[in-house]
Phi, psi and omega in degrees: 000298142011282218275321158310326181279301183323333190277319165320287215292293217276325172271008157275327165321315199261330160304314172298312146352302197287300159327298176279029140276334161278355182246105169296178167285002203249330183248035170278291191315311164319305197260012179231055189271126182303146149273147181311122195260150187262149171271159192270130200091021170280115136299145183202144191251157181234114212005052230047028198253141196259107172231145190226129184296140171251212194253354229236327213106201182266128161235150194291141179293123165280158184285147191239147178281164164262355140335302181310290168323060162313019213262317165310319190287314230264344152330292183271348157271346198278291178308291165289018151264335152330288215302314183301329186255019160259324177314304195278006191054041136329089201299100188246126146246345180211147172205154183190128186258121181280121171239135187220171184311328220242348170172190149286160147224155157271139210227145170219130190210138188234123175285160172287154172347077170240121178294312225267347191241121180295135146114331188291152190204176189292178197275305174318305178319324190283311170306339126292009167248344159282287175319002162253343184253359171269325159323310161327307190232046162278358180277332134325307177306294176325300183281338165259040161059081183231124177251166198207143170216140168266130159220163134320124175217159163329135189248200171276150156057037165103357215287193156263145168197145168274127166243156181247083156299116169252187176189141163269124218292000000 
């Protein structure tokens, strides 16, 4: 019996041996590389199934009707409330249209006191003169369902700018 542990013992010695001689640290690394841990809502497909973590673990992507889906209409209307607020004289120096769960929006940014930009005024100033020209077509915003909020966001070269956000309701 002796003579089986002994025997064990020395070929278990030696297989661990073996290994680590052949493996540096740097090619430890190599062959024990970690996967990327997912954030919660990271879609990811798993042998073809689309699964997105949640808080619960990974649950299967529901299929969306296309019904469901709104991203063209609410696009092109977002865009041609672009084209509708240069119509209105609507103070625009930057615009970009966004899409996140909750819709597309549209973002319009004007700078705050740049002496060197027609048109920039102080943040009150500006926002009453976009608030007055949405007052204006406020009966136009209402039938293409549009709600708008103002904020301050980082401008260039250290500035300000007022944005303006729309989402369709």
């Amino acid at each position: 019996m002796d003579k089986y542990f002994e025997a064990l013992q020395k070929s278990k010695g030696s297989v661990a041996l073996s290994i680590s001689s052949q493996l540096s640290f740097d090619e430890t690394a190599e062959i024990l590389e970690k996967g990327k841990k997912a954030a919660i809502g990271e879609i990811r497909d798993w042998k073809g199934v689309k699964m997105q973590k949640t808080v619960q673990g990974w649950e299967p992507v529901k299929q969306q009707s296309k019904e469901s889906i709104k991203l063209p209409d609410e696009k092109k209307s977002l865009e041609s409330l672009g084209n509708k607020l240069k119509e209105w004289e609507f103070p625009v120096h930057g615009s970009s249209i966004t899409r996140s769960k909750r819709g597309s929006r549209l973002k319009i940014t004007f700078p705050v006191d740049q002496k060197w930009i027609e048109g920039s005024d102080s943040y009150e100033n500006l926002e009453s003169k976009m608030q007055s020209v949405l007052d204006d077509h406020k009966k136009e915003l209402d039938e293409m369902s549009i709600n708008y909020k103002f904020d301050v966001v980082p401008g260039g070269r250290g500035t300000e700018d007022i944005a303006c956000y729309f989402r369709i309701k």
